[in-house]
C-alpha positions, -999 to +999 in steps of 0.1 A: +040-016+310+052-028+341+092-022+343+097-039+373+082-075+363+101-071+334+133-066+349+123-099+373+105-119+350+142-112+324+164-125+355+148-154+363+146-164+327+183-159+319+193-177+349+171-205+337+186-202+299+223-184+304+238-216+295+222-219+262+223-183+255+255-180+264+274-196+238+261-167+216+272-141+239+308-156+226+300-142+191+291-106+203+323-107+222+348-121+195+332-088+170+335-061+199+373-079+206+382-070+166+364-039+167+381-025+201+413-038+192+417-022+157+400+009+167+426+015+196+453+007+177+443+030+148+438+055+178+474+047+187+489+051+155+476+083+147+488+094+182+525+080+172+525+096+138+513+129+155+546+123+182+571+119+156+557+136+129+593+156+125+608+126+134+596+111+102+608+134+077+637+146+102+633+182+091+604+209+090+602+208+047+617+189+018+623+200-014+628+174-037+625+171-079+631+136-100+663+161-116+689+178-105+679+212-085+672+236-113+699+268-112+670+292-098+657+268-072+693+263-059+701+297-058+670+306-034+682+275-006+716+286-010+705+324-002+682+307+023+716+288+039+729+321+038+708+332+067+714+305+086+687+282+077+705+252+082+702+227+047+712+192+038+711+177+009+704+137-007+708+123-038+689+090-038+694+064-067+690+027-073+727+013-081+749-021-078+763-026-047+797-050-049+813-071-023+848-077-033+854-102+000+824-122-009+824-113-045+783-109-042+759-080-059+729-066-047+707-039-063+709-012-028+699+020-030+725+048-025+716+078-004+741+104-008+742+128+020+755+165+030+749+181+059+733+172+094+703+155+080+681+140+104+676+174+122+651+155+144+651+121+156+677+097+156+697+072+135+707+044+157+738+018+142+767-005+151+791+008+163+772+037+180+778+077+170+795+067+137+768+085+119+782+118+128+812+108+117+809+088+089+812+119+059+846+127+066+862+097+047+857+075+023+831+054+041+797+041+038+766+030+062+741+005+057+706-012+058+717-046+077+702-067+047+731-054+031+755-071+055+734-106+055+732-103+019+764-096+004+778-119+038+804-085+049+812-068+082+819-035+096+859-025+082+848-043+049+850-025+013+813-020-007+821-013-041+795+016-057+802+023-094+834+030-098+845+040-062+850+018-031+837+032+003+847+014+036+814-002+058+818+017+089+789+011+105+750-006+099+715+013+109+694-006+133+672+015+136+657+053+118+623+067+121+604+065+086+612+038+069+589+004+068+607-029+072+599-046+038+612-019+019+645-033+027+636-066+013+638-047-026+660-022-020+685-021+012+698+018+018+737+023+014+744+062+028+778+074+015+791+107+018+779+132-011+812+142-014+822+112-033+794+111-056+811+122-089+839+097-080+813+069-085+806+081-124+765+069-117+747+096-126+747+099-163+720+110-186+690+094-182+699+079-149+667+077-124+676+096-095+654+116-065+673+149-054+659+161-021+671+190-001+658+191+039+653+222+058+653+230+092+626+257+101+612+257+132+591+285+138+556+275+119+548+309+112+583+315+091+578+280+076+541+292+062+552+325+052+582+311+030+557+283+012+535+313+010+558+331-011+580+305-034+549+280-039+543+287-072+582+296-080+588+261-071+562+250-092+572+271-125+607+251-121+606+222-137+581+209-110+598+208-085+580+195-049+579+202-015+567+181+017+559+194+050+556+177+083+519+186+084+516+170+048+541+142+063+517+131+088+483+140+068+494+111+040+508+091+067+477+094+087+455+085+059+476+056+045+478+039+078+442+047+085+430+032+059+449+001+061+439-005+096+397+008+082+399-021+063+411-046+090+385-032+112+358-038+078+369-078+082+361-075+122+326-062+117+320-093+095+327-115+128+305-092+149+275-093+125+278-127+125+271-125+165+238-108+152+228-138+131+236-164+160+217-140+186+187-133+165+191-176+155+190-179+192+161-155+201+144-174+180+141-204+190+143-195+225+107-178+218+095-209+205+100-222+235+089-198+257+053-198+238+033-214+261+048-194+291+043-166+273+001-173+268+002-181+304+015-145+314-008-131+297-038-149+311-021-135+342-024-101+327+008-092+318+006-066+284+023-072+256+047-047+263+053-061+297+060-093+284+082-081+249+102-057+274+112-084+296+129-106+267+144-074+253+162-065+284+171-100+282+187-093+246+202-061+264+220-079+289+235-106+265+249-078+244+262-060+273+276-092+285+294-102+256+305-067+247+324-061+283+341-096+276+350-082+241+363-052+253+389-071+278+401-098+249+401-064+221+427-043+247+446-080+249+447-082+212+453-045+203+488-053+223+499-080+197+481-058+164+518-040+163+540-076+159+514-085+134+514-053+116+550-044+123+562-044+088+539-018+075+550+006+104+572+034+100+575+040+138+572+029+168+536+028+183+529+029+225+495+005+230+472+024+253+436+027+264+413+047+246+385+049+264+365+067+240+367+034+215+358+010+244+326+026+253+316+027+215+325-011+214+301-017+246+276+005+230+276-014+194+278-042+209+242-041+227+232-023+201+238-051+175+221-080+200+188-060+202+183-048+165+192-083+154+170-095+186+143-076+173+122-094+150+123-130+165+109-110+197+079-091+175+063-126+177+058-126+212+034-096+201+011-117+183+004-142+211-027-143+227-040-156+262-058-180+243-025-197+233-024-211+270-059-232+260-051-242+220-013-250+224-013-279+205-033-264+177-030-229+173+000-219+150+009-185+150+020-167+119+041-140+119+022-109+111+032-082+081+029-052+104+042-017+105+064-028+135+083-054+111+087-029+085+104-006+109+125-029+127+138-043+095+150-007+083+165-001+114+182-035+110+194-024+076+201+008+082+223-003+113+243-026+090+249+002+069+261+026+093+284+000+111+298-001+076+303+033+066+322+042+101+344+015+098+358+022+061+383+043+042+361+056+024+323+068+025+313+050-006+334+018+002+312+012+036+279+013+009+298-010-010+310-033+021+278-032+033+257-046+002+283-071-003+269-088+031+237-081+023+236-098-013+263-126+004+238-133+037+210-135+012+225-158-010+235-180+020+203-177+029+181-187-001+208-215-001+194-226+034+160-223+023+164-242-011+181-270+010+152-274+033+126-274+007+147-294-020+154-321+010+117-324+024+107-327-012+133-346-035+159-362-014+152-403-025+130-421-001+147-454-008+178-441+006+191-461+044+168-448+069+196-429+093+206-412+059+172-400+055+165-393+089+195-371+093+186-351+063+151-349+077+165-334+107+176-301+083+137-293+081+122-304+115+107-280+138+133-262+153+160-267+132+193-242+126+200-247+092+198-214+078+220-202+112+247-226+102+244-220+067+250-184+070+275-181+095+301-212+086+292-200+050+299-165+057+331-174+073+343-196+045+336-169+019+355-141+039+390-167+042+385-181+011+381-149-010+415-137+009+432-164-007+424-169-036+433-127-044+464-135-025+469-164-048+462-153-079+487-122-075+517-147-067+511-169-096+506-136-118+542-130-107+556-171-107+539-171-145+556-140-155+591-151-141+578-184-164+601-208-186+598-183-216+600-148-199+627-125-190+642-130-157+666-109-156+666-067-163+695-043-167+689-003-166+709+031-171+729+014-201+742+044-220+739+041-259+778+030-259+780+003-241+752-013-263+777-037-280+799-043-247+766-050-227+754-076-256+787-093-256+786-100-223+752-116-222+765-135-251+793-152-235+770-164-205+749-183-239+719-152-224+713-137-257+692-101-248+653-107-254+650-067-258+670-039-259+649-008-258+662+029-258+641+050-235+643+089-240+627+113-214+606+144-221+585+165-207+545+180-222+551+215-233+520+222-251+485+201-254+475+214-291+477+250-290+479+253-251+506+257-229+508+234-194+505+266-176+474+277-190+463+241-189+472+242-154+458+277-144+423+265-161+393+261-138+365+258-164+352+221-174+368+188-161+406+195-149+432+175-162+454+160-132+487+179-122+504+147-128+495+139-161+506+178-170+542+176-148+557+146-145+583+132-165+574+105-193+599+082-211+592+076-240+608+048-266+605+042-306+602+010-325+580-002-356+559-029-341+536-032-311+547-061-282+530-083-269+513-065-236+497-038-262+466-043-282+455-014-307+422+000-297+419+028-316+436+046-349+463+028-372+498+021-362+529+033-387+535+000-414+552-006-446+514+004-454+510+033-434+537+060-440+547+087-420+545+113-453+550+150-445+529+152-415+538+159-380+556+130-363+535+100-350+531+088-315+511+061-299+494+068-268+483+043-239+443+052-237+443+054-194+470+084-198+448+096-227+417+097-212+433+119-183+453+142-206+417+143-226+430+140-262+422+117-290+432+111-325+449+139-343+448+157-315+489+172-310+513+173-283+546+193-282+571+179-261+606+193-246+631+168-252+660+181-236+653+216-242+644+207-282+603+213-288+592+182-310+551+183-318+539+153-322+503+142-336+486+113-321+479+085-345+467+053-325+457+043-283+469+013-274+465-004-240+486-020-216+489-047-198+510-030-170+511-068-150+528-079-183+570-081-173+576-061-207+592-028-214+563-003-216+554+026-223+526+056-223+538+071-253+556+052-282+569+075-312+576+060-351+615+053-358+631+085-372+622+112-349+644+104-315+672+084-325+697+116-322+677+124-292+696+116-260+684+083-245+695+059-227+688+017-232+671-010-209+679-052-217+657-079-205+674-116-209+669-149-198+690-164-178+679-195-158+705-205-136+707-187-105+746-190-102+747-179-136+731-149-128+750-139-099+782-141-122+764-119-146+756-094-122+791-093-108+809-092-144+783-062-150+792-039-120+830-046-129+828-038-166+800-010-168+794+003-129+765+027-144+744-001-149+723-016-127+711-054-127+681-068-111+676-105-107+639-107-109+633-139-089+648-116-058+619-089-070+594-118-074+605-130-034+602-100-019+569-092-034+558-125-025+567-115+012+552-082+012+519-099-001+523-129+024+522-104+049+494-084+039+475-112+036+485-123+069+473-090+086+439-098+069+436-134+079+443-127+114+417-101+115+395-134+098+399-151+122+376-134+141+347-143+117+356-179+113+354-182+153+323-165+156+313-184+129+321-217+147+304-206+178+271-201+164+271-235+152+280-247+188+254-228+205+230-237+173+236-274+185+233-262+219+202-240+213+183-273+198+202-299+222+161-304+241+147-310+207+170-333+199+164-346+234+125-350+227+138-369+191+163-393+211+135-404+232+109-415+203+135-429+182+152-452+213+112-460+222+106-467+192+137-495+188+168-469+175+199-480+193+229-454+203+248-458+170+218-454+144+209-419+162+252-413+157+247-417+122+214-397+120+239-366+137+266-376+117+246-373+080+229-343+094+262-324+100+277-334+071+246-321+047+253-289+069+293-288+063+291-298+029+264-271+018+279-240+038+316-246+028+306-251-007+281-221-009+307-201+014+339-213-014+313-204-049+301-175-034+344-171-027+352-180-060+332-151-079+343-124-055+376-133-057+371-130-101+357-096-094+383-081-073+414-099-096+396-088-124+385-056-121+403-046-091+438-058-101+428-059-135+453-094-140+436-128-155+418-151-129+425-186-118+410-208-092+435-223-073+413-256-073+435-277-045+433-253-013+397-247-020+389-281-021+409-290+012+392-256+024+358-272+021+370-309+034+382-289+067+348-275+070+333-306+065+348-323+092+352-292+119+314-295+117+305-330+118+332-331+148+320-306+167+280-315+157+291-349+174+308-338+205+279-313+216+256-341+211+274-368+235+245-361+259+215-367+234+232-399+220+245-419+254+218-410+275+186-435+282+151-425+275+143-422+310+173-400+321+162-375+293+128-376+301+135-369+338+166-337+332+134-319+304+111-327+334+134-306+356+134-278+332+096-275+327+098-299+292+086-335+313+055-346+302+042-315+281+075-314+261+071-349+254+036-342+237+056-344+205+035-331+173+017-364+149+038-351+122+070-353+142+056-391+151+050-398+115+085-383+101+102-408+129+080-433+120+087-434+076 
């Protein structure tokens, strides 16, 4: 093999063809550009989280518990206090916040503090240093959605249950929290102090009760975990977080998120692949004859295969440096994009680690996919040179094909797996384009075939000529097909998902379903609460008493022993730990179906058997019981075995009041509980005056509009949808530019087709209309494929993913696919200004230049004869 021809023989060629190669050079750099940018970011936000990791639990460890601090647990932080440890404490809670200026609600929630908590970082408000200050009255200070919402300043009064705290300042800014959080649930901090004055925490009330310690020496910090772990663990299961486990879930969370973006990147860069190897192969098609001609000049087949190859090379390398440059621009605006899901503050920066990879992947991707258009320059002979015009070669079935296709395949696939969350997921991701590129592609193939042998010959002759063109010899239908297909199914499938989980919540907040929810109500208010509703013409839909317990025993076994057990499957901790809340009634609702056992009937008594319970089958397949099998529960400290008698499931996406468990009537009505209403109330106004007269009457109780929930879930999903389409963007480009360069690739063919047609009496606006059909067939058939192929991922994912009921939002599609249509057909026309305006002569003089004169025009009979019909 002689390197040094190569390398020459490579130059010359590409500065002879950079212009038509080129354009596909675009496509490598628009996949390296999402690749570099979301791998640097990542790389930044794991440096940021690393920074502030005590920033963002502002302590060393956290103790925290869904209950009050059990008596043990407090009396080992208060002998830890003792010592000097220094300890704050936080009772968080959801609760109705009033403004009496403005007379407006709003569901906050309330942080009660004691103590210096932050320890580390800072809490920056309006007026500055007033968080230092602010427990030593009566005051209060606040998320600044508060203020905008409830329309008060600093100096006004905030109502919280049944005390009134002063607004002395607003947060700005606080390491930790992520932006849309706000949007459900603004913060209110008021001094612990004054926590009993507000009469909110009663029984049944949900509440968080955190304590944060400040520990600074890692070695004390491990030793003390070392020794209380499992104490904390036998009380009432009660938690702890670290910084180190801080920043671990952070890490991954985050990771993940930006994983997945990076996924939707590598879509646009394998798309690069298909325009390069589209490209390659026609360029080889062209290069035949100077291909038989080197070797009658004895050039090797190596000589010659290396010299395209490095041409391949240099493409990728090419388009990979230009990637890098525009993925460091864009890593600079990923944090404005992806600002809401950020709990800190993240420094851009260069990692040069990730921009050598992207240069690296991104040659790496232009040879592999290079590869097997260039294994045909192995099967030409110097005899090709003599029998051009009848010698066809056919692409052998050789060893070499085998193994460059596995090592196309098996690139795909490790692209994949390095860019997702997950090890499996990459598998996953990385079939999904396979079965979707071959789908697109038997698409192409079936409209070539179907068109050459079906399409009606006694349609107009431009309309058949321009569907001719989607079979003729060098044609790029299956490139177009497959990349503005691709393209279309990637944006497509992220809306209709996005979609379909907004009109799962519009059709829930529907004419006939509750809108409005009210919580904490104590069992004495039940008749106050209902005659209020009643005056606003709101009768309650529901009002459903909930009563919390605990698992004390799974048959004979205890939750320790269940716990402590390491033979067979294990059951998870949270199943065994957490609280449940439980209710009672005698019929099932309408989000349960029966899918197992009998439920409890004026058929079906309870007779002198152990008390009946209903069991959701998810929570019973973790817990691994069945019928008959018994659960003891502690109910307040009272032991109540239960047997279970039917599994229901659950439509959780259903806006009803359910449950895991459901027990017969007469077993907890003397059990403490507490009740939750849903009503309907439609007008907004309305509503607003129902909240208000409920935080005046009953201040326990809290209120939640859902069409405020419905918004801000609507925003939070807006937004993740946003961070995904801008990341598709990347593959809709790259999807537009290999059809530009697939025009551009064929722009001499077409040449060779404008000169026979205009000889043979075709004037400039027939061979428009020939482009203009031809486009079309090509818009038409890769949006549509690209919007079915759309349409059934999107009813997997919603379905089985989501598990909610699908619907195709018909209208966007539709317009989806029109857009499509015409971006093609528009740019199709404007890359072919040259091939329609130009005069036989003029073309046949410019392909002269370029080596096509009078042997390019030695057009084919069959070409002649598919003019000619």
């Amino acid at each position: 093999m002689n390197l040094p021809f190569a390398a020459k023989h490579a130059l010359r060629e590409g500065r002879a063809s950079w212009r038509r190669l080129g354009l596909y050079m675009g496509s490598i750099t628009l996949g390296v550009a999402a690749l570099v940018a979301i791998n640097s970011f990542r790389g930044d936000v794991i440096a940021a989280v690393n920074a502030e990791s005590r920033n963002l639990l502002g302590a060393d460890l956290e103790v925290h518990s869904n209950r009050a601090l059990p008596e043990p647990v407090q009396d080992l932080l208060d002998s830890v206090a003792a010592t000097g440890t220094p300890i704050s404490y936080v009772t968080t809670f959801p609760s109705m916040a009033l403004a009496p200026k403005s007379d407006l609600t709003r569901l906050v929630q309330v942080k009660a503090l004691t103590g210096g908590f932050p320890y580390y970082g800072t809490v920056e408000t309006e007026p500055t240093d007033v968080w230092s200050e602010f427990q030593d009255a009566r005051r209060a200070i606040v998320d600044r959605a508060v203020v905008i919402q409830l329309d008060v300043t600093v100096g006004d009064t905030l109502l919280i249950g049944e005390s009134q705290f002063e607004i002395a300042g607003v947060i700005t800014a606080s390491a930790g929290e992520i932006s849309f959080r706000s949007a459900i649930g603004p913060r209110v901090f008021i001094p612990a102090t004054y926590l009993q004055e507000t009469r909110l925490l009663r029984f049944g009330s949900i509440a968080r009760y955190q304590a944060y310690l400040k520990i600074e020496d890692n070695p004390t910090l491990q030793n003390f975990l070392n020794r209380y772990n499992q104490f904390f663990r036998d009380n009432n299961g009660v938690g702890y977080d670290t910084v180190a486990e801080q920043v671990e879930d952070m890490t991954r969370m985050l990771g993940n998120m930006t994983r997945f973006l990076g996924l939707v990147g590598l879509t646009a860069l394998l798309l690069g692949g298909v325009g390069v190897a589209s490209a390659v192969h026609v360029f080889i098609k062209e290069k035949l004859e100077t291909v038989a001609v080197l070797r009658c000049l004895g050039a090797t087949q190596a000589t010659v295969f290396t010299a395209y190859l490095v041409q391949a090379a240099a493409l990728g390398l090419a388009g990979a440096a230009a990637g890098v440059v525009v993925g460091l621009l864009v890593q600079k605006t990923l944090p404005s994009v992806l600002g809401d899901f950020l709990p800190i503050d993240v420094t851009i920066s260069v990692n040069w680690i990730v921009v050598v990879a992207g240069l690296l992947i991104g040659i790496w991707v232009a040879c592999v996919f290079a590869l097997l258009p260039l294994l045909g320059i192995r099967d030409i002979t110097p005899l090709r040179a003599l029998r051009r015009e009848f010698e066809q070669i056919a692409a052998k079935r050789n060893l070499w094909r085998w193994l460059v296709s596995g090592a196309l395949g098996a690139s795909v696939i490790a692209l994949s797996v390095s860019q997702a969350p997950m090890f499996g997921m990459g598998f996953y991701f990385a079939g999904a384009i396979a079965v979707t590129a071959l789908l697109l592609w038997l698409t192409a193939l079936l409209l070539i075939r179907s068109t050459r042998r079906y399409f009606p010959k006694s349609a107009r002759y431009v309309v058949r000529q321009g569907v001719a063109n989607l079979f003729r010899p060098h044609n790029q239908t299956v490139a177009v097909t497959i990349a503005l297909g691709f393209g279309v199914f990637l944006v497509a499938t992220i809306y209709i998902v996005q979609r379909n989980l907004i009109d799962r919540l519009t059709m829930e907040a529907g004419p006939n379903r509750p809108n409005f929810v009210a919580f904490d109500i104590q069992t004495d208010q039940r008749d106050g609460i209902t005659e209020l509703f009643e005056t606003y013409d709101a009768p309650l839909l529901q009002l459903t008493p909930i009563v919390p317990a605990r698992i004390s025993h799974l048959n004979e076994r205890t939750v320790a022993e269940l716990l402590a057990d390491t033979v067979g499957p294990r059951m998870p901790r949270w199943a065994l730990r957490r609280d449940y809340r439980h209710t009672y009634r005698d019929t099932l609702v309408t989000s349960e179906e029966l899918v197992a056992g009998a439920w409890w009937d004026e058929g079906n008594p309870r007779g002198d058997g152990l008390p009946r319970i209903s069991i959701e089958q998810d929570i019973a397949r973790d817990l691994h019981v069945g019928i008959g099998d018994r659960i003891t529960w502690d109910v307040q400290g009272v032991s109540i075995e239960t047997q279970i008698a039917s599994i229901r499931t659950v439509n959780w996406a259903r806006f009803e009041t359910n449950f895991f468990v459901v027990f017969e009537p007469g077993v907890l009505e003397n059990a403490p509980q507490m009740l939750v209403s849903l009503a309907r109330v439609d007008d907004p106004t309305t509503r607003a005056e129902v909240q208000r007269d409920l935080v005046r009457s009953f201040p326990n109780v809290s209120a939640i509009d859902l069409a405020l929930v419905q918004e801000a879930l609507d925003s939070v999903v807006s937004k993740v949808a946003l961070a995904i389409r801008f990341m598709a963007l990347f593959s809709i480009a790259s999807g537009i530019i290999v059809l530009v360069g697939a025009i551009a690739t064929s722009r001499y063919q077409r040449m060779r087709e404008s000169v026979l047609l205009k000889t043979l009496g075709a004037n400039t606006k027939q061979i428009r209309h020939i482009l203009l059909t031809e486009y079309a067939a090509l818009g038409t058939l890769s949006g549509l494929t690209g919007i079915l192929l759309a349409g059934v991922a999107g009813w997997a994912l919603v379905t089985f993913m989501f598990e909610l009921s699908f619907r195709v939002p018909a209208p966007p599609l539709i317009a989806l696919w029109l857009g499509v249509v015409v971006l093609t057909v528009v740019i199709g026309l404007v890359n072919s200004r040259e091939v329609v305006r130009k005069p036989p002569l003029a073309v046949i003089r410019e392909m002269a230049a370029v080596g096509l004169g009078a042997s390019g025009l030695g057009v084919r009979s069959e070409e002649v004869r598919g003019v000619a019909e």
